[in-house]
N, C-alpha and C positions, 0 to 999 in steps of 0.2 A: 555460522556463516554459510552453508552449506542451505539452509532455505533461502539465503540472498538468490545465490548462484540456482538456485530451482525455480524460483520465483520469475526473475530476468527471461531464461529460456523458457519458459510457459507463456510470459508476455508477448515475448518477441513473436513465438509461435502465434498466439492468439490473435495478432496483428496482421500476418501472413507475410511478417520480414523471413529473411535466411538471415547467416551470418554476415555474409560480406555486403547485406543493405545498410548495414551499422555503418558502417564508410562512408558513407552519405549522407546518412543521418547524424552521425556525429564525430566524424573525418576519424573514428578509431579502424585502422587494418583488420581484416578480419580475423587475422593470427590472433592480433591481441585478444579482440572481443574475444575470440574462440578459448583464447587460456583464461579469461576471465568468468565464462558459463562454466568451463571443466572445473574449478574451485580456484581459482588464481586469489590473490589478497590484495585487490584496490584500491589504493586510497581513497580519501571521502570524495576527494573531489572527480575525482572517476567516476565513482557512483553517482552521485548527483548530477552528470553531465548522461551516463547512462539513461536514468532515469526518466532525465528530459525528453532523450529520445524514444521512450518508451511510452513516454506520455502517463509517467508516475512519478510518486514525490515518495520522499525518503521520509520517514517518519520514526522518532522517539518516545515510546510507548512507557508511558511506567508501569511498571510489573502489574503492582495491585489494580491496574486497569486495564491489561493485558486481556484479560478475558473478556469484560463488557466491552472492547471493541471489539474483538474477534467475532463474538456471537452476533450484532449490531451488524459488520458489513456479511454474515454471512446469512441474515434474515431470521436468526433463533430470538430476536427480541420482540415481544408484540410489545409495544406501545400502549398503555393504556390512561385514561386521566384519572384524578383522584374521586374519583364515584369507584371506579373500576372498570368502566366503559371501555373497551376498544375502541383506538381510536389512528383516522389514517391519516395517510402525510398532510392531506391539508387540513385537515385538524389539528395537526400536533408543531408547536412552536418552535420542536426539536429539528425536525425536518427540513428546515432552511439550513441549519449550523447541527448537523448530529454530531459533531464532538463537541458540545454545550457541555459544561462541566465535568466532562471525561478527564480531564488534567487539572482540574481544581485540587485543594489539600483539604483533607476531612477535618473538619471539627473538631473531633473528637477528643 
């Protein structure tokens, strides 16, 4: 839980909120917000009301995918077609929808 609560405050920050803009934003007292960044335990629906004001969405990753999106929003993916071409966003059909089969079930 504890990358929740890191995530939120790097947001906030990246935004150029303080704490007590959260009041505004989403009518929580800065107290709260403030014991919520420090590790407080939210309910869902706090977070996802957070989130909105952060202009993020809460997301449930499955494990065994866990990593291909990690690497995806963090740019370690090159894209390539089946020749083996690199290939860039508007080439690639992923690009409009990049979680295109990221939460599919394998085959297997």
């Amino acid at each position: 839980m504890g990358h929740i609560h890191q995530q939120l405050k790097l947001r906030r920050a990246a935004l150029g909120l303080r704490q007590q803009d959260m009041e505004m934003r989403i009518g929580m007292p800065r107290q709260q917000y403030q014991r919520l960044e420090s590790g407080g335990n939210p309910r869902l629906d706090t977070l996802e009301l957070v989130a909105k004001g952060l202009n993020m969405q809460l997301m449930l990753i499955p494990e065994d995918k866990l990593r291909a999106v990690q690497d995806y929003l963090a740019g370690r993916v090159q894209l390539v077609d089946i020749q083996g071409a690199s290939m860039s966003d508007q080439d690639n059909p992923v690009a409009a929808d990049p979680w295109q089969g990221l939460l599919e079930e394998d085959d297997d």
